[in-house]
C-alpha positions as CSV (number, residue, x, y, z in Angstrom):
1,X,45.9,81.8,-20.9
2,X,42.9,81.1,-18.7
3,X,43.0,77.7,-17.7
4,X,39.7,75.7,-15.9
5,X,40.1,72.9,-13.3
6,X,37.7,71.1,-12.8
7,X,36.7,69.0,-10.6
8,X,33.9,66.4,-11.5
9,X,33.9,64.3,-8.2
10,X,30.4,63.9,-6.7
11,X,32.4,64.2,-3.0
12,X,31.9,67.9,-1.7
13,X,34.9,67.8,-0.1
14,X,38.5,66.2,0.5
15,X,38.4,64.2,-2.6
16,X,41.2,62.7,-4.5
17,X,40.0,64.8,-7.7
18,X,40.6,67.7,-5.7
19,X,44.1,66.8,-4.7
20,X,45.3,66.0,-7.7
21,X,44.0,69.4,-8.9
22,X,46.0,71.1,-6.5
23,X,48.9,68.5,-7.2
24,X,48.7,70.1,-10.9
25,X,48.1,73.5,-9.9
26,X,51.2,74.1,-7.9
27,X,53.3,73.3,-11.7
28,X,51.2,76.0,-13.7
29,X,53.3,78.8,-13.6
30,X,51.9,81.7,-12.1
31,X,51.1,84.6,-15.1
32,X,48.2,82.4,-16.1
33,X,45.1,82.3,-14.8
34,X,42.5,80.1,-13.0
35,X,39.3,79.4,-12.8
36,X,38.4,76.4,-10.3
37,X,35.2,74.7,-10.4
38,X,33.3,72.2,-8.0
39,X,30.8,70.0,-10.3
40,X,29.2,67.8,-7.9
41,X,25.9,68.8,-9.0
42,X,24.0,67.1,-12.0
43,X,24.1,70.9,-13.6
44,X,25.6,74.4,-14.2
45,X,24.6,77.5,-13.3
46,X,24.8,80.5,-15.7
47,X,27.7,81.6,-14.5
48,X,29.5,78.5,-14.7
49,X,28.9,77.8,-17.6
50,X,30.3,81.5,-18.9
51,X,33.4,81.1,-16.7
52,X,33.9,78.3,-18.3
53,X,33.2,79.2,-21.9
54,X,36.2,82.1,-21.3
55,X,38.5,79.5,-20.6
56,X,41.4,78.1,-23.4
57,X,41.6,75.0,-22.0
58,X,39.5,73.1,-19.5
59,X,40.9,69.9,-17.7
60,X,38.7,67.6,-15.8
61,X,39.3,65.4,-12.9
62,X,36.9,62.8,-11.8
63,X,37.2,59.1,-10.4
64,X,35.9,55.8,-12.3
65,X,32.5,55.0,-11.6
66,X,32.4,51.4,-12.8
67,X,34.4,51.9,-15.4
68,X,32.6,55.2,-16.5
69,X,32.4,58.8,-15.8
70,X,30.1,60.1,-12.9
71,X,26.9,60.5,-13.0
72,X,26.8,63.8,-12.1
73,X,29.4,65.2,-14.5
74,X,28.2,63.1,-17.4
75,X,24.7,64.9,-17.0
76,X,27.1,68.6,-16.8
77,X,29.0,67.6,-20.2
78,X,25.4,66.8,-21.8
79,X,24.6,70.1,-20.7
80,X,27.9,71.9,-22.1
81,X,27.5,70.1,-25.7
82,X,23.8,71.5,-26.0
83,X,25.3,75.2,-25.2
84,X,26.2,77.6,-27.5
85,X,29.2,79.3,-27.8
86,X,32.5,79.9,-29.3
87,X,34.6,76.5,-29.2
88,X,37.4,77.4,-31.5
89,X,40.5,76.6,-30.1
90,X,39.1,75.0,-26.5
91,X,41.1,72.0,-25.7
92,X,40.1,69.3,-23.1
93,X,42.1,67.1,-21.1
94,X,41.1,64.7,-17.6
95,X,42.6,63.2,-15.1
96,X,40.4,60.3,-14.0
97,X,41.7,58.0,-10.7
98,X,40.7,54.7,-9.6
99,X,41.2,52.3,-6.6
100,X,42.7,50.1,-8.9
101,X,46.5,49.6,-8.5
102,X,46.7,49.8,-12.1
103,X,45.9,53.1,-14.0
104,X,44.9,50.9,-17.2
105,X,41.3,50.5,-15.9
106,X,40.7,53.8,-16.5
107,X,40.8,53.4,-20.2
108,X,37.0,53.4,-21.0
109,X,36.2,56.5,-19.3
110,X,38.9,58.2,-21.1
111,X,37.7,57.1,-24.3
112,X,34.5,58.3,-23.3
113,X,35.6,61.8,-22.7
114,X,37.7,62.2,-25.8
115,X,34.3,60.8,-27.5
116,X,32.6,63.5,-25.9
117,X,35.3,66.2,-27.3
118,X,34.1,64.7,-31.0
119,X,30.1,65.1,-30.2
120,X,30.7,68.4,-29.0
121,X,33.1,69.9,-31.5
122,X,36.1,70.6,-28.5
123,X,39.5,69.6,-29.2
124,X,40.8,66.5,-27.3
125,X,43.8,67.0,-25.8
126,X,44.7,63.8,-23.9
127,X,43.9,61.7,-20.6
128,X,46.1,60.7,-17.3
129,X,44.7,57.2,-15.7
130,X,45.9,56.7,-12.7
131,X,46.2,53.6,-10.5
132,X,45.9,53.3,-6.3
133,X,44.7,57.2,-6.3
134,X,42.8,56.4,-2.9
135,X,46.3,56.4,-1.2
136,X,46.9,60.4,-2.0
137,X,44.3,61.1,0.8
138,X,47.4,59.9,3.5
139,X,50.3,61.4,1.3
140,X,49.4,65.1,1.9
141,X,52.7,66.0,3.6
142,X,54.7,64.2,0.7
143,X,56.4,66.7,-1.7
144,X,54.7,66.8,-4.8
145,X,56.7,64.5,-7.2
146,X,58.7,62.2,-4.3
147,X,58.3,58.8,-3.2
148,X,54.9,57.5,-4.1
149,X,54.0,60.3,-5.9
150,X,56.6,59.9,-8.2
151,X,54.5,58.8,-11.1
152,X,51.7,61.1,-10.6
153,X,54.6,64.3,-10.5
154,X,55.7,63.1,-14.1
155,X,52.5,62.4,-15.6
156,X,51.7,65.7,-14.6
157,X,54.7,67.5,-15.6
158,X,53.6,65.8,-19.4
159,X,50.1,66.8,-18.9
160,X,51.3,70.5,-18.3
161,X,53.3,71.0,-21.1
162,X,50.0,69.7,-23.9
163,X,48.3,72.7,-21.9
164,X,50.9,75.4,-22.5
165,X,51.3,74.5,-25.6
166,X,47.6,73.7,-26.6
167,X,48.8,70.6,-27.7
168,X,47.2,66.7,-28.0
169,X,49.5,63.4,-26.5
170,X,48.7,60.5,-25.9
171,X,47.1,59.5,-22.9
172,X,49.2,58.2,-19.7
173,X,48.5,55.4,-17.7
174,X,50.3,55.4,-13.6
175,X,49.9,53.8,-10.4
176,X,51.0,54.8,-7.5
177,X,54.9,54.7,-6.8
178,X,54.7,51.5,-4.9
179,X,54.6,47.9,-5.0
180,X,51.5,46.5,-6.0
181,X,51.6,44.4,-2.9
182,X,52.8,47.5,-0.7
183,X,49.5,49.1,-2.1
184,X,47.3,46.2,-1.2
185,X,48.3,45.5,2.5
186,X,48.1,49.3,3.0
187,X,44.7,49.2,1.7
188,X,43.6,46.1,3.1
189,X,44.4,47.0,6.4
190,X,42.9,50.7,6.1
191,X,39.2,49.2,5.3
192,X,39.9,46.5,8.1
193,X,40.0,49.3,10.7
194,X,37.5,51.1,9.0
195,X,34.9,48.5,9.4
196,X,35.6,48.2,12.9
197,X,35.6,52.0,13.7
198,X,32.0,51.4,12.3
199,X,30.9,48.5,15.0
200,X,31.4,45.5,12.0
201,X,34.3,42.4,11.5
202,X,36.0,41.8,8.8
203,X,34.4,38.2,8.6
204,X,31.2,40.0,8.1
205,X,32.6,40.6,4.7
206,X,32.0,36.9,4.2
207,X,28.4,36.6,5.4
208,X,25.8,35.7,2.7
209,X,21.9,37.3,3.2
């Protein structure tokens, strides 16, 4: 089976789209090929969009735009539903992250996509949302599966098997493997030191113009 990941974050590089890509990756067993793609572009070449159209199943990843699909990769699906070719069979799955601890918000966007499936005559397959995904940029040298990634490694396992077996589930909602408060401190005090690594304060946060 030839199998496309794609990844529909407008980031070029190091985003958590990507990770989790290479997250999901690392479970497809090996005798099946892959096709990777980088859609940070508002459209497809040619030669995308052929790689792509030789693909059984196609599984974007993307993070919630307020509460919505990119920009970017909304414009590329337009693109794919007004091209012609053979769609028998072509199931679509996503995996859309958000910096909300809870995976829940990321319900709209997935409705959208499986919407999209409908408009342009794909098969929906189903959805992961997952909650606290900005903390996978410091858990690199976590095993895939352990400690906080512990709900993303089963999610994925799930999401795997529908691809094998070019099968539809029902969609997933995660959050990171943490406490909700763990999640916040953590985050809280990353943007803190952010803001004064870029000459700010945090009570500039609170300044009205």
């Amino acid at each position: 089976m030839k199998i496309a990941l794609i990844n529909g974050s407008p980031k070029r590089k190091e985003s958590i789209s990507g990770i989790i890509l290479e997250e999901l990756k690392q479970l497809l067993p090996t005798e099946h090929h892959i096709e990777t793609f980088n859609i940070n572009k508002p459209s497809l070449t040619e030669d995308e969009i052929e790689k792509l159209q030789s693909c059984t199943a196609w599984v974007f990843a993307f993070p919630l735009y307020i509460d919505s699909i990119p920009s970017q990769l909304l414009s590329c699906l337009c693109q794919l539903e007004q091209a012609g070719f053979d769609r028998n069979g072509k199931h679509v799955y996503a995996i859309v992250n958000c910096g909300f601890y809870e995976g829940k918000q990321t319900r709209h966007a997935l409705s959208m996509m499986e919407v999209w499936c409908q408009k342009a005559d794909l098969m929906w397959g189903m959805g992961i949302g997952f909650g606290g995904g900005g903390g996978l940029a410091y858990m690199k040298r976590i095993p895939q599966g352990r400690g906080p990634k512990r709900s993303l490694g089963k999610s994925l396992t799930v999401l795997v098997d529908a691809i094998l077996l070019q099968d539809s589930k029902d969609n997933i909602y995660a959050s990171i493997t943490l406490p909700r408060f763990v999640y916040k401190f953590i985050s809280e005090f990353i943007w803190k030191k952010a803001i004064k690594a870029n000459g700010g304060k945090v009570s500039d946060l609170d300044r009205k113009l």
